[in-house]
C-alpha positions in Angstrom: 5.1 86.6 -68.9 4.1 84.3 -71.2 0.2 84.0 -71.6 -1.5 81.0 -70.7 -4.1 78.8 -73.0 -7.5 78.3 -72.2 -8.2 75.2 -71.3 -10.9 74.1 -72.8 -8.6 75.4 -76.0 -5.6 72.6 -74.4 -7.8 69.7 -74.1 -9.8 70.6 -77.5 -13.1 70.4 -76.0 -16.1 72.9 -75.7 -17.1 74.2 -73.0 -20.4 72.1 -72.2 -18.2 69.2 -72.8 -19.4 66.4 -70.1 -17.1 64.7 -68.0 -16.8 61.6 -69.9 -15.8 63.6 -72.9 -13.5 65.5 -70.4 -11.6 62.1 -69.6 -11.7 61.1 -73.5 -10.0 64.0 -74.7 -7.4 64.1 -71.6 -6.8 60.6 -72.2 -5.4 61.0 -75.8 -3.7 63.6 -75.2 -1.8 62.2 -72.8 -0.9 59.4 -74.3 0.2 61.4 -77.4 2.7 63.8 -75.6 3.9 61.7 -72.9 7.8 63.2 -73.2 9.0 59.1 -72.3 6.8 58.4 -75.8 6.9 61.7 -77.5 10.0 63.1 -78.5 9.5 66.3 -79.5 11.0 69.2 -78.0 8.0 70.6 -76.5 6.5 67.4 -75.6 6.9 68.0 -71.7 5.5 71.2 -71.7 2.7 70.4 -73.3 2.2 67.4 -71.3 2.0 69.7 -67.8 -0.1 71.7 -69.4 -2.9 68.9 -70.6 -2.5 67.8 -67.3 -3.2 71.1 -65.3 -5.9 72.0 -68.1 -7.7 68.3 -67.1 -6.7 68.6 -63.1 -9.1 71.8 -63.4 -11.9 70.9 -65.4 -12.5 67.7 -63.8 -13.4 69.1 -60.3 -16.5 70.8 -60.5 -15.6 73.4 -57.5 -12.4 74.5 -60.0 -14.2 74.7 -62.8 -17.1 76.5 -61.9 -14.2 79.1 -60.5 -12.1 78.8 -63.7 -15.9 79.1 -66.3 -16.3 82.5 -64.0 -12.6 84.5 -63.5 -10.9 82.4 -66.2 -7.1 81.8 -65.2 -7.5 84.4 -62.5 -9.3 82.2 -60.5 -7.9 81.2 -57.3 -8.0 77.6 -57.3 -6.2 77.4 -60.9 -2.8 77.9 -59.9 -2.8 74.4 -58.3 -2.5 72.2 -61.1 -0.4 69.0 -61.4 3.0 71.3 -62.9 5.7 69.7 -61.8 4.2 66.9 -59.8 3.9 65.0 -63.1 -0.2 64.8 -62.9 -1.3 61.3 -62.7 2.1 59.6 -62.4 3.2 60.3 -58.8 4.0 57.3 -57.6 2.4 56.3 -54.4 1.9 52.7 -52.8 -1.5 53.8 -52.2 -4.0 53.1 -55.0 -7.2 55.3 -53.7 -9.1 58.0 -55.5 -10.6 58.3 -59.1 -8.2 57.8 -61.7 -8.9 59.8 -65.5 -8.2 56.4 -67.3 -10.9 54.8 -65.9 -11.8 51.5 -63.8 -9.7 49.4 -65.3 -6.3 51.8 -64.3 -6.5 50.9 -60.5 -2.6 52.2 -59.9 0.0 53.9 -61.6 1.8 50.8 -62.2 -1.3 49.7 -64.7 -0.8 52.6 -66.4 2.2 52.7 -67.1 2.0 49.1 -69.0 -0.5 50.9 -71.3 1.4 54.1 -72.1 4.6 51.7 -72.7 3.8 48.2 -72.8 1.2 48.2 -75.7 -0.7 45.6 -73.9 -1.8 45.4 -70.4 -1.2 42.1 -69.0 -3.7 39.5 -67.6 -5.3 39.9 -64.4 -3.2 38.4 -61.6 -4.4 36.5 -58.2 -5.2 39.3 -55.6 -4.9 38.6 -52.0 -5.4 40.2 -48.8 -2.9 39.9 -46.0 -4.0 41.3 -42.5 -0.7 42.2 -40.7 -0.5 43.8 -37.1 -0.9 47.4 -36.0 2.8 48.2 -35.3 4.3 45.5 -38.0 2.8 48.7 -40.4 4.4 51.2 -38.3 8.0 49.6 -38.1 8.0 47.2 -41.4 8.8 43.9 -41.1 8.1 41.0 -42.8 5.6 38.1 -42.7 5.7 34.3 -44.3 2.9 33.4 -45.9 1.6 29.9 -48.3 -0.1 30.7 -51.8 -0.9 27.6 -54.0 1.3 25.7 -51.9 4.4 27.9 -52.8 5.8 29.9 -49.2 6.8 33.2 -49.7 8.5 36.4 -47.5 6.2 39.5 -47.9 8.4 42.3 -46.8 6.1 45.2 -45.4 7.0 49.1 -45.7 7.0 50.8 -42.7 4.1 53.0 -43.1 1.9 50.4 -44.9 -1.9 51.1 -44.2 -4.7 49.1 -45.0 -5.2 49.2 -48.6 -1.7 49.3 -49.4 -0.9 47.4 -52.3 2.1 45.9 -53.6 3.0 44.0 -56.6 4.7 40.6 -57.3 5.5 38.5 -60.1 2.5 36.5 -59.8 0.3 38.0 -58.0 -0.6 40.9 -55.8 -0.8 41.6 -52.0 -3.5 44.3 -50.0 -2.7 44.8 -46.8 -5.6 44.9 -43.8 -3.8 46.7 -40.9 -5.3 45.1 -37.4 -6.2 47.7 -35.2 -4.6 48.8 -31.9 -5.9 49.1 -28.5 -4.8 52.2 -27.7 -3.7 53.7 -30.9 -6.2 55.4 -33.4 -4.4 56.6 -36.7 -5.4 58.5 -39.9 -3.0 58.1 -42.6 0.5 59.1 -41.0 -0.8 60.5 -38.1 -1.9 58.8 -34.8 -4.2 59.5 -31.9 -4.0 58.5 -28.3 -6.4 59.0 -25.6 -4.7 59.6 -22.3 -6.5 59.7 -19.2 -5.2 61.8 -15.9 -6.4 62.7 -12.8 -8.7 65.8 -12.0 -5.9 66.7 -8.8 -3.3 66.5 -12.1 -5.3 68.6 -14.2 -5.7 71.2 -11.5 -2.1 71.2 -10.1 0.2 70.3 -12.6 2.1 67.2 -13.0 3.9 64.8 -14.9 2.6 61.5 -16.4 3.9 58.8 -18.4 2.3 57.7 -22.1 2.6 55.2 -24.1 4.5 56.5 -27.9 5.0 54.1 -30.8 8.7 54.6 -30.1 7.9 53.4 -26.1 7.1 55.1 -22.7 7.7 59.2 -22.7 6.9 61.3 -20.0 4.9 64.6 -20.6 4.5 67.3 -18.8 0.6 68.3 -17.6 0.4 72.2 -17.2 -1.7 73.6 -13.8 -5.3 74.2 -14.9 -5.4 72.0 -17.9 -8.5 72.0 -19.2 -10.8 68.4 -20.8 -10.0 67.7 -24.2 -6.5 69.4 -24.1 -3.9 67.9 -27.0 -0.3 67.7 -27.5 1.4 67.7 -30.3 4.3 65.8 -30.5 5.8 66.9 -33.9 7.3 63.9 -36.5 6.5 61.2 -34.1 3.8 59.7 -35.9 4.1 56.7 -39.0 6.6 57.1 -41.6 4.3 58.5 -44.5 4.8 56.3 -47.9 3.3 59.2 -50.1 6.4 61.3 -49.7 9.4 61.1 -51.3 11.4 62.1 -48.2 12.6 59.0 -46.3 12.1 60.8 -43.2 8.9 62.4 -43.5 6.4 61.2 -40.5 3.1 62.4 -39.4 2.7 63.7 -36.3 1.7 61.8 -33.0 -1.2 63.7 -30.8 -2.5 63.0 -27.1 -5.8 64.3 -26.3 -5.9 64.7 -22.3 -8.7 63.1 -20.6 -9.4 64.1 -17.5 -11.0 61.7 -15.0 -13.7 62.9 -12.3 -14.2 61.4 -9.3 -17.6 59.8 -9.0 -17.5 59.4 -5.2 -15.8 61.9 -2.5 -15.5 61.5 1.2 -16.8 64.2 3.7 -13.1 65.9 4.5 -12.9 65.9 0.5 -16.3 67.2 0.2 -14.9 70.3 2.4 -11.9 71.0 0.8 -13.4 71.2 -2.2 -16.3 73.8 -0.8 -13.6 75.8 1.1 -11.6 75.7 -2.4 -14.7 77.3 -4.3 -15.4 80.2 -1.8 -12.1 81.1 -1.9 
């Protein structure tokens, strides 16, 4: 088995090195063994292993593990490796990127590693589209300096989705539903039933993205009871998998009666004593 470098060693740093001088060094070294600029034979190698050396370091949790069991560490083993560190490619443009501000997706960074020059800063524009346009796709017309165009939208677009155009670039602001509640490619419904459904069992309809389902409710089901209904949820753009979804979940609320009548009353007294 071969042995594995130290990474501090990898990214030629020391080992009080800050995290500005962590990004520094990571981000030359990068950009000199990048395998699409760098030809040599050992180019890729040593570009996963800059990359997992960096992924590391950065996060203060790993590193403090890494400074104290040294490649033994648990966390250590979950570098970039084959997930090609920075450059997965995701319509989503959150989180901290190691190249700075000015990277804001991997498209930017790309023109840099092999463009030479980054272009100018194009128009950015927000488009709010509807709740289930973002589930389905679709597409939406829209008038920018007088110029229409047809803004086709990914099924599975959130809000802060960005794509890219020739001359300028589109954020999507997903509305939100009435009934729907999601968090990334998974969604949330609240479904109420009754507390003689709960008890006894029965079947109820709910509302799914994909239309009206019937589920059935279990005798004795208790408040706050989910189901799970697996790969029903939004088609998730951070997969490379055309059929990945999330999943879809109803949380069972069970409503109370506020007000009984007197036979009701009794039933429900007999019910407890026996």
């Amino acid at each position: 088995m071969a042995t594995k470098r130290d990474y501090y060693d990898v990214l030629g740093v020391s080992k009080t090195a800050s995290a500005a001088e962590l990004k520094s060094a990571y981000r030359k070294l990068a950009l000199e063994w990048h395998p699409d600029k760098n030809k040599a034979a050992d180019a890729e190698t040593k570009f996963k292993e800059i990359n997992e050396a960096y992924q590391i370091l950065s996060d203060p949790q790993k590193k403090t593990q890494y400074d104290q069991f040294g490649h033994a560490a648990p966390s250590t083993s979950s570098g970039f490796g084959g997930q090609g560190g920075p450059f997965k490619y995701s319509y989503s443009t959150g989180g901290d990127s190691p190249f700075g501000a000015g990277f804001s997706d991997p498209f930017e960074i790309f023109e840099q590693f092999f463009g030479g020059q980054r272009r100018p800063t194009k128009p950015h524009y927000s488009l709010r589209i509807p709740f289930m346009t973002a589930v389905r796709g679709g597409e939406e017309n829209v008038t920018i300096d007088g110029k229409k165009h047809s803004i086709k939208i990914p099924a599975g677009a959130d809000t802060g989705t960005r794509l890219r155009f020739t001359d300028f670039d589109i954020t999507f602001e997903v509305e939100p539903h009435a009934s729907f509640k999601r968090e990334n490619a998974d969604v949330y419904l609240d479904h109420k039933i009754t507390f003689t459904e709960a008890v006894l069992g029965s079947e109820t309809t709910v509302q799914t993205l994909e239309g009206n389902l019937k589920v059935k409710i279990r005798p004795g089901t208790q408040p706050g009871t989910v189901i799970r209904l697996t790969g029903k949820g939004i088609h998730n753009l951070n997969s490379f998998s055309r059929d990945s979804r999330g999943d879809f979940y109803i949380r069972l609320i069970i409503e109370f009666p506020t007000k009984i009548s007197r036979e009701q009353k009794r039933l429900l007294e007999e019910f407890e004593r026996s």
